[in-house]
SERO-259491 format. One record per residue (C-alpha): residue in one letter; chain; x, y, z. Coordinates in steps of 0.1 Angstrom, whole numbers, plus 2048, in hexadecimal, padded with zeros to 3 digits. Example, Ala and Ser with C-alpha at 12.3 -4.5 7.8 and 13.67 -1.06 7.14 Angstrom:
# SERO-259491
res:a | chain:A | X:87B | Y:7D3 | Z:84E
res:s | chain:A | X:889 | Y:7F5 | Z:847
END
This chain:
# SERO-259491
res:x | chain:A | X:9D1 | Y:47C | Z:A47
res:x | chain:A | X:9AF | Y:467 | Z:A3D
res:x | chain:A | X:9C4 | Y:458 | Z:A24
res:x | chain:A | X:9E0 | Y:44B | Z:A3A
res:x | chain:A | X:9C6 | Y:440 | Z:A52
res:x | chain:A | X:9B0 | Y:42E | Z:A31
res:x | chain:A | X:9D5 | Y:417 | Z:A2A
res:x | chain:A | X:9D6 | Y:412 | Z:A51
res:x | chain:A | X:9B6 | Y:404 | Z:A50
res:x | chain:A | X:9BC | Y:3EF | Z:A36
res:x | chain:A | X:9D9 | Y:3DF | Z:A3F
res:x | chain:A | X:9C7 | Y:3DA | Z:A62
res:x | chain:A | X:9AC | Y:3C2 | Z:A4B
res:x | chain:A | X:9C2 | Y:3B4 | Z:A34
res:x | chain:A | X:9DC | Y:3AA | Z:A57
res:x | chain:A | X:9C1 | Y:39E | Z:A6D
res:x | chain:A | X:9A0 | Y:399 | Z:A59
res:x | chain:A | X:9A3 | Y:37C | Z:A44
res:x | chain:A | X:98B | Y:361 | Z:A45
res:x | chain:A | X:999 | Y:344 | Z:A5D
res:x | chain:A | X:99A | Y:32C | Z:A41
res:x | chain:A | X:9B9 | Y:33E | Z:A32
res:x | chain:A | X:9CF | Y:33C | Z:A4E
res:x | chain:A | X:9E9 | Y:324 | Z:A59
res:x | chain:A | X:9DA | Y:30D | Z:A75
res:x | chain:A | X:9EA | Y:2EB | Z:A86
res:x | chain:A | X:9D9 | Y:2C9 | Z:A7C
res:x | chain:A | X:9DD | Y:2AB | Z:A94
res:x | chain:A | X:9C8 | Y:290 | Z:A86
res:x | chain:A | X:9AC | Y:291 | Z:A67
res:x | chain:A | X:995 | Y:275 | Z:A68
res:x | chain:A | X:976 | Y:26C | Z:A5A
res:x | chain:A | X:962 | Y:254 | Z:A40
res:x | chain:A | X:959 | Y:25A | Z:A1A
res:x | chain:A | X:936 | Y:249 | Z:A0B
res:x | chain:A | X:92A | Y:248 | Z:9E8
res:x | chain:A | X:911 | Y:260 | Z:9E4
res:x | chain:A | X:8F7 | Y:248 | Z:9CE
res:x | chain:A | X:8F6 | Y:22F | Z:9EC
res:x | chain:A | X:908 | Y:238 | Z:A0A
res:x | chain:A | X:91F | Y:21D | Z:A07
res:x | chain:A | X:943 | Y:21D | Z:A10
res:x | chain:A | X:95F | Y:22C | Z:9F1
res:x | chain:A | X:97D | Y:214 | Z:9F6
res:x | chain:A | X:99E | Y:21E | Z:9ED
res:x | chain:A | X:995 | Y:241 | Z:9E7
res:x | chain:A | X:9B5 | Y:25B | Z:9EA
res:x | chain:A | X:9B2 | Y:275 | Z:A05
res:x | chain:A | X:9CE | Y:290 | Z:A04
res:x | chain:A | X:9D1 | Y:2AF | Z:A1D
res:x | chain:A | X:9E1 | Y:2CD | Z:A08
res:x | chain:A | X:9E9 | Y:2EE | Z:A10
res:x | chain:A | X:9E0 | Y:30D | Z:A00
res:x | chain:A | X:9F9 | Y:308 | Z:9DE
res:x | chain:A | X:9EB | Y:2E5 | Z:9D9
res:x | chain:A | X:A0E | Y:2D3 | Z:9E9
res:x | chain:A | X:9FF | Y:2B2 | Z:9F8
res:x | chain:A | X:A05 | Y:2B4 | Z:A20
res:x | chain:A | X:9F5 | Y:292 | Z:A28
res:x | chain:A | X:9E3 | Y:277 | Z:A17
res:x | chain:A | X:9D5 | Y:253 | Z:A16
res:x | chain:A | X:9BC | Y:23C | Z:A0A
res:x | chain:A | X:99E | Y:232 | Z:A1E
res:x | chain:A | X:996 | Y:211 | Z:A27
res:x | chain:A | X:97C | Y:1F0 | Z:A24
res:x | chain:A | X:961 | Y:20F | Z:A38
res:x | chain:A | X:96A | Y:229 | Z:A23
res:x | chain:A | X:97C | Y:237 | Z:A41
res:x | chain:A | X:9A2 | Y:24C | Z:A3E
res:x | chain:A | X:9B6 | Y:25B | Z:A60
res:x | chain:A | X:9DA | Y:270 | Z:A5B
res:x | chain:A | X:9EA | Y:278 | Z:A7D
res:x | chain:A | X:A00 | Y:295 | Z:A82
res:x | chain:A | X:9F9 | Y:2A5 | Z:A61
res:x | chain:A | X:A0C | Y:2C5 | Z:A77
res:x | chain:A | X:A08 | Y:2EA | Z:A69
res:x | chain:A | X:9F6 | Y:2EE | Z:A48
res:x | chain:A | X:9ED | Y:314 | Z:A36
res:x | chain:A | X:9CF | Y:318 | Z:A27
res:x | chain:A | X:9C6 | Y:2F2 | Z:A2A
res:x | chain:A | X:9B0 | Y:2E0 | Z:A12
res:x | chain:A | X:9A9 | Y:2BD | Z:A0F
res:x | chain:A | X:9A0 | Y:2AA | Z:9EC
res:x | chain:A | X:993 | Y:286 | Z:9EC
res:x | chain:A | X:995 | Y:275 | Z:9C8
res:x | chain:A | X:992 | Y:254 | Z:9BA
res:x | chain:A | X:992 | Y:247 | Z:993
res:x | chain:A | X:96B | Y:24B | Z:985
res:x | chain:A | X:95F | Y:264 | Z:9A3
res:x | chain:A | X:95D | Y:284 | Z:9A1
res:x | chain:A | X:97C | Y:294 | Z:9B6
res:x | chain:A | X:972 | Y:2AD | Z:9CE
res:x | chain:A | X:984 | Y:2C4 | Z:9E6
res:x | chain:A | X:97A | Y:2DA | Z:A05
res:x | chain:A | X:988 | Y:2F6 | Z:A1A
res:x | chain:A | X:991 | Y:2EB | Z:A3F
res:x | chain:A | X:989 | Y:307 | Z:A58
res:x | chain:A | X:999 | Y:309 | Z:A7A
res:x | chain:A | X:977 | Y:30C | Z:A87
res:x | chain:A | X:973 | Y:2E3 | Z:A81
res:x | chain:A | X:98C | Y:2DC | Z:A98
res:x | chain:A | X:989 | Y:2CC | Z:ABC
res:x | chain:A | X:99C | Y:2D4 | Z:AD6
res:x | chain:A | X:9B7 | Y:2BC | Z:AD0
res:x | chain:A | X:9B8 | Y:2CD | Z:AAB
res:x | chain:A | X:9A6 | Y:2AD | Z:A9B
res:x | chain:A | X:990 | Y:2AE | Z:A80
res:x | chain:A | X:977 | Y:296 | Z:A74
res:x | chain:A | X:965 | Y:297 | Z:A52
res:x | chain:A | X:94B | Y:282 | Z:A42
res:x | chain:A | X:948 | Y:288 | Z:A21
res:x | chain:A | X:934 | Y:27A | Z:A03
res:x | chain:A | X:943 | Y:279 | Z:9DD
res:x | chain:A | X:92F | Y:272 | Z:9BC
res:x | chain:A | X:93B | Y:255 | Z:9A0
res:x | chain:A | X:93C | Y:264 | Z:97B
res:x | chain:A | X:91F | Y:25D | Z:969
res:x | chain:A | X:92A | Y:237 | Z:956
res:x | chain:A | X:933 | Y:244 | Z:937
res:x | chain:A | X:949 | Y:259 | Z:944
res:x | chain:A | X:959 | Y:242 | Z:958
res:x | chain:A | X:97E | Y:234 | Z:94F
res:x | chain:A | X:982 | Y:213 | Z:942
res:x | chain:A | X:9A1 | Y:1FC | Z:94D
res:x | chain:A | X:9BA | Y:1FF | Z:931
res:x | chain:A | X:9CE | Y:1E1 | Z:941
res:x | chain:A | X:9BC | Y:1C9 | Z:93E
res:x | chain:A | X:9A2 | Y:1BA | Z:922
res:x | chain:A | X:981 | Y:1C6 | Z:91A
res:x | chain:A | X:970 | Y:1A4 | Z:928
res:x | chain:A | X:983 | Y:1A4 | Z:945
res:x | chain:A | X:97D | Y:1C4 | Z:950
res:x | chain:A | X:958 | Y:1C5 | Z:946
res:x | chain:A | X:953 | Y:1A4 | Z:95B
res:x | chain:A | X:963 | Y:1B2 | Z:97B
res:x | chain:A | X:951 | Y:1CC | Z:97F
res:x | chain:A | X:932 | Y:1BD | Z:987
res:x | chain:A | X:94A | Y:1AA | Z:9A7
res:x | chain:A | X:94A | Y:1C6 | Z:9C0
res:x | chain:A | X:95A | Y:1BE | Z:9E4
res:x | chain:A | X:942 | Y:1B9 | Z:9FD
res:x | chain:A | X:927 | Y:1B6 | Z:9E4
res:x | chain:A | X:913 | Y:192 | Z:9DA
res:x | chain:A | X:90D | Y:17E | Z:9BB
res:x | chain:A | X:8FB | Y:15D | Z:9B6
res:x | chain:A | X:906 | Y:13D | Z:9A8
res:x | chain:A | X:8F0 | Y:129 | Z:999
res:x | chain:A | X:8ED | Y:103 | Z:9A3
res:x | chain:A | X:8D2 | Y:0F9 | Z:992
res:x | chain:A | X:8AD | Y:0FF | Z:98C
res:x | chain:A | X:8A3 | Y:100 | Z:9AE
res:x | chain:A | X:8C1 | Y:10D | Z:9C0
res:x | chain:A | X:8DA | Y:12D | Z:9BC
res:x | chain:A | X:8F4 | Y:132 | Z:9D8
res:x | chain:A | X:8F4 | Y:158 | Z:9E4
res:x | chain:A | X:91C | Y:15F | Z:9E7
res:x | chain:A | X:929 | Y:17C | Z:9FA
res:x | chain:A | X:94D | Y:18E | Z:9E1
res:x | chain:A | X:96D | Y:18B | Z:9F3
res:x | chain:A | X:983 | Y:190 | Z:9DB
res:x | chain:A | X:97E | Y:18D | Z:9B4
res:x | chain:A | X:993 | Y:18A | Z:994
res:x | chain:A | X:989 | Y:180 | Z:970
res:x | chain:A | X:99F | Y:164 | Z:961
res:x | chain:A | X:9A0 | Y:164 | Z:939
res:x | chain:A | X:9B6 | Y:143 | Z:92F
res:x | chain:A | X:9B3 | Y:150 | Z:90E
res:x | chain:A | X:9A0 | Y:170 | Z:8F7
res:x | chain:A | X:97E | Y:16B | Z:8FD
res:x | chain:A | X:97A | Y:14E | Z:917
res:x | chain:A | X:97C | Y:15A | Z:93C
res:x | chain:A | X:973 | Y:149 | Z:95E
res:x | chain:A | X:96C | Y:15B | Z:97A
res:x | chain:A | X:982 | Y:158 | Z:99B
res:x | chain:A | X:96C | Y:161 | Z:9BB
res:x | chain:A | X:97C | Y:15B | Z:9D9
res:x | chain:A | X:995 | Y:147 | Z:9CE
res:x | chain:A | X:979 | Y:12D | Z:9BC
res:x | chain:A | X:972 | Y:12B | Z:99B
res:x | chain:A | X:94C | Y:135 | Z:98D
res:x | chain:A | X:943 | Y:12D | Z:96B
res:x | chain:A | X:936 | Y:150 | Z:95A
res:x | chain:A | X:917 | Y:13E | Z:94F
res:x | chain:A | X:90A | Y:136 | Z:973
res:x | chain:A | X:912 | Y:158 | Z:981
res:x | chain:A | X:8F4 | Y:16F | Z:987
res:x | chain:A | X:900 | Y:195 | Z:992
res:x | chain:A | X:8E8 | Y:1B0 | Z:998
res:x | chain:A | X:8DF | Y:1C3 | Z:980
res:x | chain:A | X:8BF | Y:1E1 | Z:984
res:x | chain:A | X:8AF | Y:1CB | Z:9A3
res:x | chain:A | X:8B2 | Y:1AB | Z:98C
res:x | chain:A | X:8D1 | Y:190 | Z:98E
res:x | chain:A | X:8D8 | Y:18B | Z:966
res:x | chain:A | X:8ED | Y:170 | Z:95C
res:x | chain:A | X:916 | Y:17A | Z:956
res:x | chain:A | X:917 | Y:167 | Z:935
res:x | chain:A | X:8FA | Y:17B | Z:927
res:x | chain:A | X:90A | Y:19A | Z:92F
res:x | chain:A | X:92B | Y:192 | Z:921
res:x | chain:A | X:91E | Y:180 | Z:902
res:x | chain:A | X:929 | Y:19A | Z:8EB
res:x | chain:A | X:94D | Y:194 | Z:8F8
res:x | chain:A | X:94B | Y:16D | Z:8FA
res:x | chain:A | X:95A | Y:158 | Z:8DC
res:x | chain:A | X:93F | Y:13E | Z:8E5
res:x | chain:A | X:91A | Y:13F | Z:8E8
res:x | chain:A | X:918 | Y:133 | Z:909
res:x | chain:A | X:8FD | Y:144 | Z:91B
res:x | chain:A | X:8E5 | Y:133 | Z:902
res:x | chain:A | X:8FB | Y:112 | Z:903
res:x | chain:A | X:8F3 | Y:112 | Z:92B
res:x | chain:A | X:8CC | Y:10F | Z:929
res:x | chain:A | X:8CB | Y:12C | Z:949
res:x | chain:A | X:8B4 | Y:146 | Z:94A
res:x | chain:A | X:8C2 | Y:165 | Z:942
res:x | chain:A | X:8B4 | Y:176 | Z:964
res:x | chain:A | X:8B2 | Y:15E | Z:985
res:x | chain:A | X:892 | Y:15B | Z:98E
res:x | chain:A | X:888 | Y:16E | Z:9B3
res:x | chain:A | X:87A | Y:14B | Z:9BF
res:x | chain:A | X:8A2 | Y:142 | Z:9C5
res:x | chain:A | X:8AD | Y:163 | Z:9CF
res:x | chain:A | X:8B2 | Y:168 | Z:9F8
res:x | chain:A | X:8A3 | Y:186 | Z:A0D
res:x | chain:A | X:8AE | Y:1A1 | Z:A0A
res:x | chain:A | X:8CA | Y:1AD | Z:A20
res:x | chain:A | X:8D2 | Y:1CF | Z:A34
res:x | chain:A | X:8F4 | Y:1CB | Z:A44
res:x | chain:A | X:912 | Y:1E4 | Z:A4F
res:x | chain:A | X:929 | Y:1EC | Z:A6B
res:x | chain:A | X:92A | Y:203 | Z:A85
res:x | chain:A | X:94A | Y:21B | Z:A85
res:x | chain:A | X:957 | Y:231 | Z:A9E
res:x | chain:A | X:957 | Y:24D | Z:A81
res:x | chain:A | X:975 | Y:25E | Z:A94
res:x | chain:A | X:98D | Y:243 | Z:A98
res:x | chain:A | X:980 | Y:229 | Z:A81
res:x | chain:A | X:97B | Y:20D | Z:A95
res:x | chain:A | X:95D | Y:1FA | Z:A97
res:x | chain:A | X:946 | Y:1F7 | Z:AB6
res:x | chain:A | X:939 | Y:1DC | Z:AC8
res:x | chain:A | X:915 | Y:1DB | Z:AD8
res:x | chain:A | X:902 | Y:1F7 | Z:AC9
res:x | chain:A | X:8DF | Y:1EF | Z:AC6
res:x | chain:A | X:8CC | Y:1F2 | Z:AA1
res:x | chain:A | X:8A8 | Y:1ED | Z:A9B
res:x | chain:A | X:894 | Y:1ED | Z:A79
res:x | chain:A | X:86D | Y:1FF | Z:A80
res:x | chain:A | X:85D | Y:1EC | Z:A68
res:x | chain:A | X:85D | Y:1D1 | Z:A6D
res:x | chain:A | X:86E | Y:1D4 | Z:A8D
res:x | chain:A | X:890 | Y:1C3 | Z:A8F
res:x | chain:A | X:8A9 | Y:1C9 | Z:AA7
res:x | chain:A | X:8CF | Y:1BD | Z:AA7
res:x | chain:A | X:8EF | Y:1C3 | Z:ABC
res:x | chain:A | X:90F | Y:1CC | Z:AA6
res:x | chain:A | X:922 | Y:1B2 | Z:AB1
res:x | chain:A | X:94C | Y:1B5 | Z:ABD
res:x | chain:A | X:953 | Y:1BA | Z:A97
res:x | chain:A | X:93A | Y:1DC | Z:A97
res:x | chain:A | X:926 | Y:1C8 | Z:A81
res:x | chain:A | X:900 | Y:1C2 | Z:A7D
res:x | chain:A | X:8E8 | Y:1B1 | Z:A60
res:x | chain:A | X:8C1 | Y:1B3 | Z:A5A
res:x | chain:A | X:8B0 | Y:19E | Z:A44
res:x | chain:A | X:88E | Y:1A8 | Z:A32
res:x | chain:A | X:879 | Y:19D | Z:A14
res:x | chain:A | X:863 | Y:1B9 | Z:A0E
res:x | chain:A | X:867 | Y:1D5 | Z:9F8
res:x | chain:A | X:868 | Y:1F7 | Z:A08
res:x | chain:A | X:87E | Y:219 | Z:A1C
res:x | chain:A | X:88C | Y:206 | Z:A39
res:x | chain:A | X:89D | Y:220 | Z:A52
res:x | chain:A | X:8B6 | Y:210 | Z:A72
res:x | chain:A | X:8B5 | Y:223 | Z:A93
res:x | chain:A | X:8D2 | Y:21D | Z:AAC
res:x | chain:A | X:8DB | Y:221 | Z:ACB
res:x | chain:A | X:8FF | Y:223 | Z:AD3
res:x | chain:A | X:911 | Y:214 | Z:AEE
res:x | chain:A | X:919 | Y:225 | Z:B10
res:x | chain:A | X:936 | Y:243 | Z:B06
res:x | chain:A | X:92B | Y:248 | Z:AE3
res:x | chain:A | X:912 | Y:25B | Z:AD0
res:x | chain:A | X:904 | Y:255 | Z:AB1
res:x | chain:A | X:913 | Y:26B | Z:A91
res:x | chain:A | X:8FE | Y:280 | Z:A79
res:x | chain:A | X:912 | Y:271 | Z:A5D
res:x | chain:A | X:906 | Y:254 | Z:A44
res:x | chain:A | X:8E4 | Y:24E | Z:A3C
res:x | chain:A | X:8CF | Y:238 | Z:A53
res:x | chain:A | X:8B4 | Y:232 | Z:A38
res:x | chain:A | X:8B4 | Y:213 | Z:A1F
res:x | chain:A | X:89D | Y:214 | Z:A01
res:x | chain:A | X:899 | Y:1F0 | Z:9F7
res:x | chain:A | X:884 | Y:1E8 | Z:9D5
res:x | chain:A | X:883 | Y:1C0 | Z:9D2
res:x | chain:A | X:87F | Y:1AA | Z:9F2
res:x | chain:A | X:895 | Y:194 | Z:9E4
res:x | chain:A | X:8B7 | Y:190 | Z:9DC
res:x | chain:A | X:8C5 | Y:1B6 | Z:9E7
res:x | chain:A | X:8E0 | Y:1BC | Z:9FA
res:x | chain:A | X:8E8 | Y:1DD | Z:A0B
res:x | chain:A | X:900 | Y:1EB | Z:A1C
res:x | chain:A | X:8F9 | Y:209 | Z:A37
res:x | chain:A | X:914 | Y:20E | Z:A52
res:x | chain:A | X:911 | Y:220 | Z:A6F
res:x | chain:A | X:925 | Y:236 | Z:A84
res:x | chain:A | X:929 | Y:246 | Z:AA6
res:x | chain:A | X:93E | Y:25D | Z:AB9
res:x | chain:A | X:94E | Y:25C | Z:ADB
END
């Protein structure tokens, strides 16, 4: 008799007492925004899939210029994970438990992931070695300077970027649709801007960083202040938000995100700059991203820090 009752409390567990993550639940909408985890910046073009528990992809996309993904009526999943991966990070992928859900059976998830250490990373086999190795220092939304002479360098803000080789060894660079010549670019490199040509001398058929007569690094006299600029996002929805009010401490700044969500600071001292907001009427402000800015040089940064709310 105590051993027909042991199986009938066993079955009893094994029925009714599994953990909640291992059941089949509905999924309306899964939202949210993915950051690097070195500086809190936003991973473009990073794949986020939905999965249920034998790995067949439910649901997926890529996130966008914030780092920010949405898929609507992902419907009934079992044992649902969800796995965000992108070539030269490191893939990682959480559980989703039932108890994450709103009432609506929403979810939203922030999430950081970690790039592979540069060695490790995966080099573009479709293209050549110099034009590869000169794009990568052109990152969307970042800045290089062009050098116009001695006593003037134009800070320019990366649209879009593509390194033209007319033939092996001899490139130009293409930055927003205008031509740069390699030997008056100046990208950042460890807090310094260093000259393109210098870096890519190895892979030049001609000499000519040392043909130019330009320093190799520019100096910080023609450099700009330093910037701190972002965007405010609605972190469920994704869309940005107009008239929340930011404010640097020291020194104090204040700025309204204006109707594009977005906001700018400019500073030239070195130092750990943190933003406080206040969000508009109907939101409040997220726990996700990182609200402090550590800025080594005065001059010439330019960092990114978005910010985001919930309704």
């Amino acid at each position: 008799m105590k051993r027909i009752l042991f199986f009938i409390s066993l079955f009893i567990v094994s029925a009714f007492g599994q953990p909640k993550e291992q059941i089949e639940f509905q999924l309306n909408t899964i939202s949210g925004v993915v950051l690097n985890s070195l500086d809190a910046t936003p991973v473009i073009q990073l794949k986020v899939e939905v999965l249920s528990g034998n790995n067949l992809t439910k649901d997926s996309t890529l996130t966008d210029d914030n780092g920010y993904f949405i898929m609507e009526q992902v419907g009934y999943v079992w044992k649902p994970k969800i796995r965000f991966s992108i070539k030269n990070y490191q893939t990682k992928t959480l559980n989703l438990k039932p108890d994450d859900l709103d009432t609506l059976n929403n979810m939203v998830i922030g999430q950081i992931v970690t790039p592979v250490p540069d060695e490790q990373m995966i080099p573009d086999l479709t293209q050549s070695t110099l034009k590869t190795r000169a794009e990568i220092f052109f990152i969307k939304g970042n800045v290089f300077y062009n050098l116009k002479n001695s006593s003037h360098a134009e800070r320019v803000i990366i649209k879009s970027a593509n390194a033209i080789e007319s033939k092996p060894g001899y490139i130009i660079m293409n930055i927003n649709d205008k031509m740069f010549d390699p030997a008056s670019c100046y990208v950042p490199q460890e807090g310094r801007y260093e000259n393109l040509s210098y870096i890519l001398r190895s892979l030049l058929r001609e000499r000519i960083f040392e043909h130019s007569g330009h320093p190799r690094y520019l100096p910080e006299k023609l450099l700009e202040p330093s910037v701190i600029y972002g965007t405010v996002m609605n972190i469920i929805t994704g869309e940005t938000v107009m008239g929340a009010e930011l404010m640097l401490s020291k020194p104090f700044k204040r700025r309204i995100s204006d109707e594009h969500g977005k906001f700018a600071f400019q500073v030239d001292q070195p130092g750990t700059y943190r933003i406080l907001m206040h969000p508009p009427l109907g939101y409040k402000a997220s726990n996700f991203g990182d609200a402090q800015i550590l800025i080594k040089y005065g001059r010439g940064g330019w960092y990114r820090s978005n910010q985001y709310v919930e309704p």
